[in-house]
Phi, psi and omega in degrees: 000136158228168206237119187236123153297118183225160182224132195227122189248138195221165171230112206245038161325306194281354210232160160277066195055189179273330185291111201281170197178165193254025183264007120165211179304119248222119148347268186321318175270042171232330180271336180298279203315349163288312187279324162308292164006280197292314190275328185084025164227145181288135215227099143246143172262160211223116182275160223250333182177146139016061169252147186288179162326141147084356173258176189226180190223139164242002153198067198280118143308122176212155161246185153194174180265170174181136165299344219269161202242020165297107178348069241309311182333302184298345193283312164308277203331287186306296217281320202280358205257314199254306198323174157293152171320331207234022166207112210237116169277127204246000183202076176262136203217151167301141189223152171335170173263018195239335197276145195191132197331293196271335159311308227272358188301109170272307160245169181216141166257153146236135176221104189252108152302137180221123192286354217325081170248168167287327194245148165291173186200137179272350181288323202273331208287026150225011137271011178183143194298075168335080160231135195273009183239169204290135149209146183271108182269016187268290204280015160286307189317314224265346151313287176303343202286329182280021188255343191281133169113173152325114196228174155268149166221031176306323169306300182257063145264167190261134183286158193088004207267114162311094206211136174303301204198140177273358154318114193216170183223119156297129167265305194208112158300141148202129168246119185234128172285146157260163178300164163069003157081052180229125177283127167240155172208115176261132186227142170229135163163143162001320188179178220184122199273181181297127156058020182279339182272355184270304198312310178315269176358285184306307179289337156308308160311287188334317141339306203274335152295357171127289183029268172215165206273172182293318179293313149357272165313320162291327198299316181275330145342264174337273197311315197063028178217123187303108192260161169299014158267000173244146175228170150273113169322167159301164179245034160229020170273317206250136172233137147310080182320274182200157214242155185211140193216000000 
């Protein structure tokens, strides 16, 4: 058997995330179903991770094993040939027999657009978060900055969610305006609980809105209880960046 590696940039508007299911269309089982089509064998992948409804990715990692004596290269070309338009594979390579998307994974980016305009934008309302009111992205800055190292991230996991421990380690943080009134905010770490970086996000905004103060925000960090200022952003902000092995 060999293990061919791929990396795959996707818009995930259309889809029920990536983790296939049967409540409808799923990144992974569009990509299975290609891939059997082209080898004539059943084929499962195995993705570095998760992304919800509505989120996209520009370099979600996935393998899968295969017999077919098809060319590691080629594996683009035939898939990018069959996908739907809004799922583009952008890289497939031979990979170890040992290796694996989510196992073999050291870090991960994540990056969440936020539009801050007086107006809506019709190009955007399914890459990036609208919001019409002023936000101070200097105490946004001066938030986010306590999330690098090692936390409890009890506060922002999605409650109910089965995990050994909400414990997680941040590498690297930033929130930066960009051209055209558009805000990014990049997070790196090691792993990463369900719906912890939209929750970051939605309170951070609160931050950058008055809302509650940089101290605030450490006190729910710290505390691990979820006050009526954390939320989740919407999911058509967050992107998967890159997978780093």
């Amino acid at each position: 058997m060999r293990n061919i590696k791929i990396v795959v940039e996707y818009e995930g508007t259309n889809y029920c995330g990536w983790q296939k299911q049967p409540q409808g269309p799923t990144i992974q089982q569009e990509i299975e179903n290609a891939l059997s089509n082209i080898t004539g064998e059943s084929i499962n992948l195995f993705g570095s991770g998760r992304t919800d409804s509505g989120v996209h990715a520009q370099k979600q990692v996935a393998n899968f094993t295969t017999k077919s004596n098809i060319k590691a290269g080629e594996f683009q070309m035939g898939l990018n040939s069959v996908l739907p338009k809004d799922i583009t594979i952008v890289d497939s390579t031979e990979a170890e027999p040992d290796f694996h998307a989510q196992f073999s994974a050291k870090s991960k980016i994540y990056i969440y657009k936020i539009f801050n305009s007086p107006h809506p934008s019709a190009l955007l309302r399914h890459r990036a978060w609208f919001i019409p009111h002023s936000l101070d992205i200097s105490k946004m800055k001066e938030s986010s900055e306590i999330l690098v190292g090692e936390h409890d991230f009890k506060a922002f996991a999605q409650s109910g969610a089965e995990v050994k421990t909400t414990v997680r380690t941040v590498l690297k943080v930033s929130i930066e305006p960009l051209e055209n009134n558009m805000i990014q905010f990049s997070i790196e770490a090691t792993g990463f609980l369900k719906r912890m970086v939209r929750l970051l996000i939605g309170t951070l905004v609160q931050v950058g809105k008055g809302k509650i103060s940089p101290s605030d925000f450490a006190e729910i960090l710290h505390s691990g209880e979820k006050t009526k200022f954390v939320y989740a952003a919407p999911p058509q902000g967050l992107y998967l960046k890159e997978v780093k092995y």
